[in-house]
C-alpha positions as CSV (number, residue, x, y, z in Angstrom):
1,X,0.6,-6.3,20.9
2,X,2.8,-3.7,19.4
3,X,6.6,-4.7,19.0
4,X,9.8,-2.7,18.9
5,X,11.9,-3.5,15.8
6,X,14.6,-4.6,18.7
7,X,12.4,-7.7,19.4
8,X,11.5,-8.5,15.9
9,X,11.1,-12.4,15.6
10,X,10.3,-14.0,12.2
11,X,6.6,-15.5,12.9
12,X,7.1,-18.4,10.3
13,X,10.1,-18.9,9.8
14,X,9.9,-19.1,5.6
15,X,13.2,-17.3,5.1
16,X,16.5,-18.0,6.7
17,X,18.7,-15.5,8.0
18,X,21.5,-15.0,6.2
19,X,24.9,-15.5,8.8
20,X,25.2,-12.6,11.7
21,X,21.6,-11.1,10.2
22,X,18.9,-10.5,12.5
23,X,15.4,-9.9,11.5
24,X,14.7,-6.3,12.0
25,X,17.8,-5.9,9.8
26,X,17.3,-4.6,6.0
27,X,17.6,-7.2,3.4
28,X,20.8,-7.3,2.1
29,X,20.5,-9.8,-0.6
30,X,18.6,-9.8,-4.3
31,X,15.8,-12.5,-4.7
32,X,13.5,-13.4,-7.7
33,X,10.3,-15.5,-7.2
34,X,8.0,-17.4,-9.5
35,X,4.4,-17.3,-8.2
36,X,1.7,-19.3,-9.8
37,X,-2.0,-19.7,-9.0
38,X,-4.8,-20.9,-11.3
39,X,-8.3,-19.3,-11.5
40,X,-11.0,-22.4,-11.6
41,X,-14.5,-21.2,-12.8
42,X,-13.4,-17.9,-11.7
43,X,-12.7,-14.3,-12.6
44,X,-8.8,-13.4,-11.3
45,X,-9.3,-9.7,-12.9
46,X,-12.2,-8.2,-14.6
47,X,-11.1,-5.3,-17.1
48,X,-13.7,-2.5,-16.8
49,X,-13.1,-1.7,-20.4
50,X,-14.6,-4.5,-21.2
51,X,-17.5,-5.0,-18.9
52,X,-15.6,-6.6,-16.4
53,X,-15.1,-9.4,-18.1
54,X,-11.7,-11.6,-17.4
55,X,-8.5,-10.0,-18.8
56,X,-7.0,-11.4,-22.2
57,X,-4.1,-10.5,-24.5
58,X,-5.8,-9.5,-27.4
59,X,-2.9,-11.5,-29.7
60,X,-3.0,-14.8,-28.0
61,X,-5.9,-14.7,-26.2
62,X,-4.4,-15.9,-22.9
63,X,-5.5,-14.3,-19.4
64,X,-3.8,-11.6,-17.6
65,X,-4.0,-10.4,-14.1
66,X,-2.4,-7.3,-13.5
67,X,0.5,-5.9,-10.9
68,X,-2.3,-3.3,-9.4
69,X,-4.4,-6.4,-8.4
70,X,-1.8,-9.0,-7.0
71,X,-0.7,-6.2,-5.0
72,X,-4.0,-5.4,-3.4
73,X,-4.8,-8.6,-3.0
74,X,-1.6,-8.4,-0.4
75,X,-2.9,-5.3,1.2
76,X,-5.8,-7.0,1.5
77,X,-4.0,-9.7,3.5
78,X,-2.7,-7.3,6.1
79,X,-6.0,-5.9,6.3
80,X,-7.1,-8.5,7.4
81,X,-4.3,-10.6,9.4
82,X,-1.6,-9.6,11.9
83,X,2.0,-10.2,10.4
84,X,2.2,-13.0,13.0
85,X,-1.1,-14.4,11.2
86,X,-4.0,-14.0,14.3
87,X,-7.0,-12.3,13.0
88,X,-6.9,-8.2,12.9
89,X,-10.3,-7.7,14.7
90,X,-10.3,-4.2,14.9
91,X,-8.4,-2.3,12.1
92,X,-8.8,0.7,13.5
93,X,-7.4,-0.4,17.0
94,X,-3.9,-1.4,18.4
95,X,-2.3,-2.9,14.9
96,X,1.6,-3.9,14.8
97,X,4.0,-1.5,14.2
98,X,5.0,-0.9,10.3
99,X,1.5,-3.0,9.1
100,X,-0.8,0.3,8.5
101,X,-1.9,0.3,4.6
102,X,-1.9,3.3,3.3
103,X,-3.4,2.6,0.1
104,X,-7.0,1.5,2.2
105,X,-10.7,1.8,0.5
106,X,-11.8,5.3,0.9
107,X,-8.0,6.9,1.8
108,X,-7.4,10.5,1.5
109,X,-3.3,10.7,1.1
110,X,-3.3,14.0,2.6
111,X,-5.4,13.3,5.7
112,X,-2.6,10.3,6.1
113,X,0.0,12.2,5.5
114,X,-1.2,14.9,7.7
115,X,-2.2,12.8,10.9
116,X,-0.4,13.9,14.2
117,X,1.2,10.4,14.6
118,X,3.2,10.6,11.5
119,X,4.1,14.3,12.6
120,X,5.0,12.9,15.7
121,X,7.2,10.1,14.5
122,X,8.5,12.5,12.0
123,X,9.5,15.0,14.4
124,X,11.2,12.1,16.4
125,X,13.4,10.7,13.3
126,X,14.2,14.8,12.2
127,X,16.1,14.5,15.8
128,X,17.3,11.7,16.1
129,X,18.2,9.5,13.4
130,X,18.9,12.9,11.0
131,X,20.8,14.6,14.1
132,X,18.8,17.9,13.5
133,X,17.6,20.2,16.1
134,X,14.4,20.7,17.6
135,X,14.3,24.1,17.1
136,X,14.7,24.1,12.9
137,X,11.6,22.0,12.4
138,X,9.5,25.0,12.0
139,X,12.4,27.7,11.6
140,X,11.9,29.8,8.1
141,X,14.5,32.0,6.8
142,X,14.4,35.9,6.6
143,X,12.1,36.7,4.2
144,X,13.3,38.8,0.8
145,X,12.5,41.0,-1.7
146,X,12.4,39.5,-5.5
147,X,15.9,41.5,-5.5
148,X,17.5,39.9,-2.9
149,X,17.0,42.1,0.0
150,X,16.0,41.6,3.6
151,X,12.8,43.2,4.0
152,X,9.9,43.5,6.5
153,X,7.5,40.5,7.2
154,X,4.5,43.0,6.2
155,X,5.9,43.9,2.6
156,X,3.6,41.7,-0.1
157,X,6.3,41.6,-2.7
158,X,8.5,39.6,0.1
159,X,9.0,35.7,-0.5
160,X,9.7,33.3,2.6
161,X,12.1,30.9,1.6
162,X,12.8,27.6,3.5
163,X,15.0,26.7,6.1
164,X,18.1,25.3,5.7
165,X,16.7,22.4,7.3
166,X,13.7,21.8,5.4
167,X,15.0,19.2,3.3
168,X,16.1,17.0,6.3
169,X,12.5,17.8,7.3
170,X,11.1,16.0,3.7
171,X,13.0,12.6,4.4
172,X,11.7,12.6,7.7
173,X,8.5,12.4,6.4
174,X,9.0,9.9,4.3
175,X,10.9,7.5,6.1
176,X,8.1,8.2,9.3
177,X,5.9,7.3,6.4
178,X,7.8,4.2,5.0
179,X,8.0,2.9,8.7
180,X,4.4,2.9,9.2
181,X,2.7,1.6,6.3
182,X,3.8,-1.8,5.1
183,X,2.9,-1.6,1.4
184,X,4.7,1.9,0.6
185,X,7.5,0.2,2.5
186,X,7.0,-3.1,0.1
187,X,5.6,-1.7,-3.0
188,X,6.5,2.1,-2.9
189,X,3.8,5.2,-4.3
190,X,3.6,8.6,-5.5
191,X,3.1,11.0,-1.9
192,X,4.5,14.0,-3.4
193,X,0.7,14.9,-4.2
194,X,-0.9,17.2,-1.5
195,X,0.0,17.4,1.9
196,X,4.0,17.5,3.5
197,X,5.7,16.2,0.6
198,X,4.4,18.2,-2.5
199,X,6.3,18.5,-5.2
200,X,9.2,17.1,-3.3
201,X,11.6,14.3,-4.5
202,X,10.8,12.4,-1.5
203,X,7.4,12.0,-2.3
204,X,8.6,9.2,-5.3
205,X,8.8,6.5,-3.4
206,X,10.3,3.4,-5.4
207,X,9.3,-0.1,-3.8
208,X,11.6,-3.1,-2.8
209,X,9.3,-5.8,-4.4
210,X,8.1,-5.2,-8.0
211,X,5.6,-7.7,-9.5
212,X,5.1,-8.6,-13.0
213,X,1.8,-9.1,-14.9
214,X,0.8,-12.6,-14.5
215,X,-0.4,-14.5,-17.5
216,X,-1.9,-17.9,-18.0
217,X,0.3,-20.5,-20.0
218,X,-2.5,-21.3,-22.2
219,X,-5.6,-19.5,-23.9
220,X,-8.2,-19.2,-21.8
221,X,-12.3,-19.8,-22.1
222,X,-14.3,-17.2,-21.5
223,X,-17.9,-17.8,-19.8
224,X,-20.6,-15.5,-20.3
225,X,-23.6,-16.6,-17.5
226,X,-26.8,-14.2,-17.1
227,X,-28.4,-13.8,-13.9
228,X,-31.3,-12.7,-12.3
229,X,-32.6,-10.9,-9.1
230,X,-36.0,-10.9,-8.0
231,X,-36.1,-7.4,-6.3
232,X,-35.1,-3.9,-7.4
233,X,-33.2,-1.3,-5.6
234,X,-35.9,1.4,-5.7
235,X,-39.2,3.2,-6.7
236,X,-38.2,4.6,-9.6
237,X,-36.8,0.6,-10.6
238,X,-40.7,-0.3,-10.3
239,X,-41.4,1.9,-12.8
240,X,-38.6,0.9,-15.4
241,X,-40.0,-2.8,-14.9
242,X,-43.6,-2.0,-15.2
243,X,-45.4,-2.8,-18.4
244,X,-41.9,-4.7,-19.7
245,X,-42.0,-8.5,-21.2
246,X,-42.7,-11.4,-18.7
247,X,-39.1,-11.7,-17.6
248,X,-39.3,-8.5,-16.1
249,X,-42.7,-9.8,-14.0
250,X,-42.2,-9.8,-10.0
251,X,-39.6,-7.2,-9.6
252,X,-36.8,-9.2,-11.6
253,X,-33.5,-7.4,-13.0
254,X,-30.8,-9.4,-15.0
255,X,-27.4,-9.2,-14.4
256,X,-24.1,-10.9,-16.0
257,X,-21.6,-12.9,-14.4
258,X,-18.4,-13.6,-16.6
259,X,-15.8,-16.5,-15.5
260,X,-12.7,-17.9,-16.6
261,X,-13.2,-21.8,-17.4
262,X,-10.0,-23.0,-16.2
263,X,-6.2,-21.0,-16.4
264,X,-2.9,-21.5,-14.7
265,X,-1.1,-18.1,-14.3
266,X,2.2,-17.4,-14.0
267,X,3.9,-14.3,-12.3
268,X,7.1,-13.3,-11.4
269,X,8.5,-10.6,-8.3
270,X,11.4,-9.1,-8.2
271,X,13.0,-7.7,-4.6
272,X,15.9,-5.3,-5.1
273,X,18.3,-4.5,-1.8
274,X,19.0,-1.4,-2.9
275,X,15.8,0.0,-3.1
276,X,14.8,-2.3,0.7
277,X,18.1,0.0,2.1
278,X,16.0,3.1,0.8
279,X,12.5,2.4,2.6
280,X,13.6,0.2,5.3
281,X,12.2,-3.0,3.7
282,X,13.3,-5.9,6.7
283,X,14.0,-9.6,7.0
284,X,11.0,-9.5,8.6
285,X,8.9,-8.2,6.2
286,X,10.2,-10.2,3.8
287,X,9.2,-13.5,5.6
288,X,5.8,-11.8,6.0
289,X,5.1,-10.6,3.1
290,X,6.0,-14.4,1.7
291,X,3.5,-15.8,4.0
292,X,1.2,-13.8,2.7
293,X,1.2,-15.1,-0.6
294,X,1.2,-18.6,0.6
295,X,-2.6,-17.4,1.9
296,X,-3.4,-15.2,-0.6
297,X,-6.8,-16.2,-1.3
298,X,-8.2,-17.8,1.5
299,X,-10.4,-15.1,2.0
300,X,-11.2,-13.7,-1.3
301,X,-13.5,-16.6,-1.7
302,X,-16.7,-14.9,-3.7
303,X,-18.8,-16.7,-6.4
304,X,-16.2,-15.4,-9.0
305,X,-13.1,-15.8,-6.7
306,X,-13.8,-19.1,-4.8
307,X,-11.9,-21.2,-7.5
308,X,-8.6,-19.5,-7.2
309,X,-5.6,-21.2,-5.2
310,X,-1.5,-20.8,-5.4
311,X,0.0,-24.1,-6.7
312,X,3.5,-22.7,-7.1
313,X,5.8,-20.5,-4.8
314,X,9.9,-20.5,-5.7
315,X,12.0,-18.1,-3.9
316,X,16.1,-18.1,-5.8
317,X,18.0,-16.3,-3.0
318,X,21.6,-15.0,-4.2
319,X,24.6,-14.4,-2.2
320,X,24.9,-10.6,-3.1
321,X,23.2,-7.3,-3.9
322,X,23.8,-7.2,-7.0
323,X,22.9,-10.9,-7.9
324,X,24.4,-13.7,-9.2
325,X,22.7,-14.4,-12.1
326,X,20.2,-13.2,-14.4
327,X,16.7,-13.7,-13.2
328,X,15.2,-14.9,-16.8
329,X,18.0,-17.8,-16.4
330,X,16.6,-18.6,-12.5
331,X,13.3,-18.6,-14.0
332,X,13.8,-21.1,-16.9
333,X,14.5,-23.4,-14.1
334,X,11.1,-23.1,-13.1
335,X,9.5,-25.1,-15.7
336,X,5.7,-25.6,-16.5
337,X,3.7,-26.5,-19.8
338,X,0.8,-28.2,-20.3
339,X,0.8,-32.6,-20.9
340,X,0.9,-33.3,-24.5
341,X,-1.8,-36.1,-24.3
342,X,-4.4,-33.1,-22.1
343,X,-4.5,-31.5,-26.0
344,X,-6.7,-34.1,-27.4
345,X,-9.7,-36.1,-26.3
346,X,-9.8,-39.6,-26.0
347,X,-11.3,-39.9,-29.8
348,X,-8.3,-37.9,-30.9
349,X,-10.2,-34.3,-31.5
350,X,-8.2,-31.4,-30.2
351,X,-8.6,-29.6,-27.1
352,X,-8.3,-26.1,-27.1
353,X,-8.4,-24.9,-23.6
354,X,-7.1,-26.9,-20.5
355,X,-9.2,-28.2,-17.9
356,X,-7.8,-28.6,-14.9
357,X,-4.3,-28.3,-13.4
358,X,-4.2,-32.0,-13.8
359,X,-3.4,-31.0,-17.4
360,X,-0.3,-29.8,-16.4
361,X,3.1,-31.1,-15.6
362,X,6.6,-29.1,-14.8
363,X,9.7,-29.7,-12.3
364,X,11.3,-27.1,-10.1
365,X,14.6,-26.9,-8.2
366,X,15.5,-26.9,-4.9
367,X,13.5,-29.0,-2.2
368,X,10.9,-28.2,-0.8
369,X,10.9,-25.4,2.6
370,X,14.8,-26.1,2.4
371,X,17.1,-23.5,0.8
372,X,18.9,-25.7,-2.1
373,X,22.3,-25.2,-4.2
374,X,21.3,-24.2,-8.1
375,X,24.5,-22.1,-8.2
376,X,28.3,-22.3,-7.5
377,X,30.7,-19.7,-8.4
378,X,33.6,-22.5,-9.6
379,X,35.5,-22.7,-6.3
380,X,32.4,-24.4,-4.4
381,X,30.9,-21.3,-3.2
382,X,27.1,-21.5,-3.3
383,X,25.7,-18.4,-4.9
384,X,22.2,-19.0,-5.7
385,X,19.6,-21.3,-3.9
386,X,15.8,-22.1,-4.3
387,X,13.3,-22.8,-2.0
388,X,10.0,-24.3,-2.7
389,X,7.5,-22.5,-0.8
390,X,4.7,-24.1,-2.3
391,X,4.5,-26.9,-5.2
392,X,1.4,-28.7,-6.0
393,X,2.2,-29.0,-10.2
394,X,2.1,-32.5,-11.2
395,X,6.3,-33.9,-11.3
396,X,7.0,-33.7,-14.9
397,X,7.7,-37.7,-15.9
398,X,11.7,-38.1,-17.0
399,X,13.5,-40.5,-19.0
């Protein structure tokens, strides 16, 4: 059932309201996570330059995932799921308010852009939240001659220039726009392509939440498996097989199927208040958005996704807009790295690659779904806290 923003409730409850802050209200506050998820006899990004096979950094050889793909694997998510987390049965039916995605398989921008219910809701903010009338949404000015002068509608060398109000009409486009889709509200996008927004500076819409690249702490093996079919697509297939070696016998085609042996990867978001004040971003989303990547591959299961899982989710909530303290420095508290003894075999011989996340170790702070201290400013003030949302790393052993 579709909500009013005035009866937002967080669903799960991951975040915690900052003092006097309700959940339809923006997010006021700067927060930097640390994400990790390892990719077990599995592909976590093929790169199509390279036949699809698992994404490396050609210097060190370790695996990459990139921004684009963490990010539709979110939009995935709400494809999928309600922000409350019941099944979306019907995505073209009665979805809740703000969860459209607008980057969807198959989209045409303009056609979205374009629809009467963004027109509508469009209209509805020009009046309302701009304080514009009615009457300027489709009022043009007096058209002119290239010197200046009023002319005739029916003169060609006229031009029609836009009313006064036209500009007003832009942001209310892209705020109706920001409201409805949940990833241009999140992540932002280029709309200034065709449709209402062309060419205008309100079709560069800059996201609260900006992912990294995520990267694998160690190198990573590469597996190369072939595989077979025993059919063809088509007529003219039968032909191509015909009179080919015995492999090809029975309608058989070959295939390849490239994995990733084992790799723990390592990403990092960033959520900026400043841009969240500019599309809207919410407490609310923010707590949905983080339960979302607590799930984020439960359904992408596939024989060269089914081995990939999130082992580590830290969220370091500040105290102010701008931050209070560097993100690298919050991170560094987030420690990982592979057990010294997991690099060699029992018989001493050295092991390249990891196998498991067994082979890991590391130590976090904060406590687990409880907001923790990890920052005073002198005079007992907390500044900076940590929350682990999810932790399943081996406790690195202290002395």
């Amino acid at each position: 059932m579709n909500k009013s923003q005035t009866e937002l409730k967080l669903h799960h409850n991951i975040i915690t309201l900052p003092e006097g802050k309700k959940a339809s209200d923006v997010v006021s506050e700067r927060h930097d996570i640390v994400f990790l998820f390892d990719a077990n006899k599995a592909n976590p990004n093929g790169d199509p330059d390279a036949g699809n096979m698992p994404r490396v950094q050609p210097d060190s050889l370790r695996g990459l995932v990139t921004d684009v793909c963490l990010k539709r694997k979110v939009r995935n998510f709400f494809s999928l799921y309600s922000p409350d987390g019941s099944l979306r049965l019907n995505v073209n039916g009665n979805v809740d308010v703000g969860y459209e995605i607008f980057i969807s398989e198959n989209a045409i921008f303009q056609e979205k852009m374009e629809a009467p219910a963004i027109e509508s809701l469009a209209r509805g903010i020009f009046q309302t939240e701009l304080g514009q009338n009615p009457g300027a949404w489709d009022a043009k000015r007096k058209k002119k001659s290239k010197k200046g002068e009023p002319v005739e509608s029916t003169e060609a060398d006229a031009t029609e220039e836009l009313s006064a109000a036209d500009d007003q009409k832009k942001q209310s486009y892209r705020m109706a726009l920001c409201k409805t889709y949940f990833d241009l509200r999140s992540f932002g996008g280029v709309i200034s392509t065709e449709g209402p927004l062309k060419g205008s500076f309100y079709g560069q819409v800059r996201g609260p939440l900006q992912f990294t690249f995520a990267e694998s702490l160690d190198r990573i093996l590469q597996l190369d498996a072939t595989i077979t079919r025993c059919a063809i697509a088509s007529d003219k297939e039968r032909g191509q097989t015909e009179g080919a070696d015995s492999e090809a016998a029975g309608n058989r085609t070959m295939g390849r199927k490239y994995l990733v042996d084992y790799g723990l990867y390592r990403a990092h978001i960033y959520l900026s208040p400043a841009f969240a004040a500019k599309t809207d971003f919410s407490y609310y989303d923010l707590d949905n958005f983080l339960f979302a990547l607590k799930h984020l591959f439960r359904d992408d299961a596939a024989a060269g996704r089914s081995g990939m899982r999130v082992v580590g989710l830290v969220d370091f909530q500040h105290a102010s807009a701008l931050g209070d303290e560097h993100a690298h420095k919050l991170f560094e508290k987030v420690f990982v790295e592979r057990k010294p003894e997991s690099k060699r075999t029992p018989e001493g011989e050295i092991k390249d690659f990891p196998g498991g996340l067994s082979d890991y170790h590391g130590s976090t702070p904060g406590e687990a779904n409880t907001y923790s201290p990890v920052m005073n400013d002198g005079n007992g003030n907390v500044r900076v806290t940590a929350k682990q949302l999810i932790w399943e790393i081996p406790t690195m052993a202290t002395t």
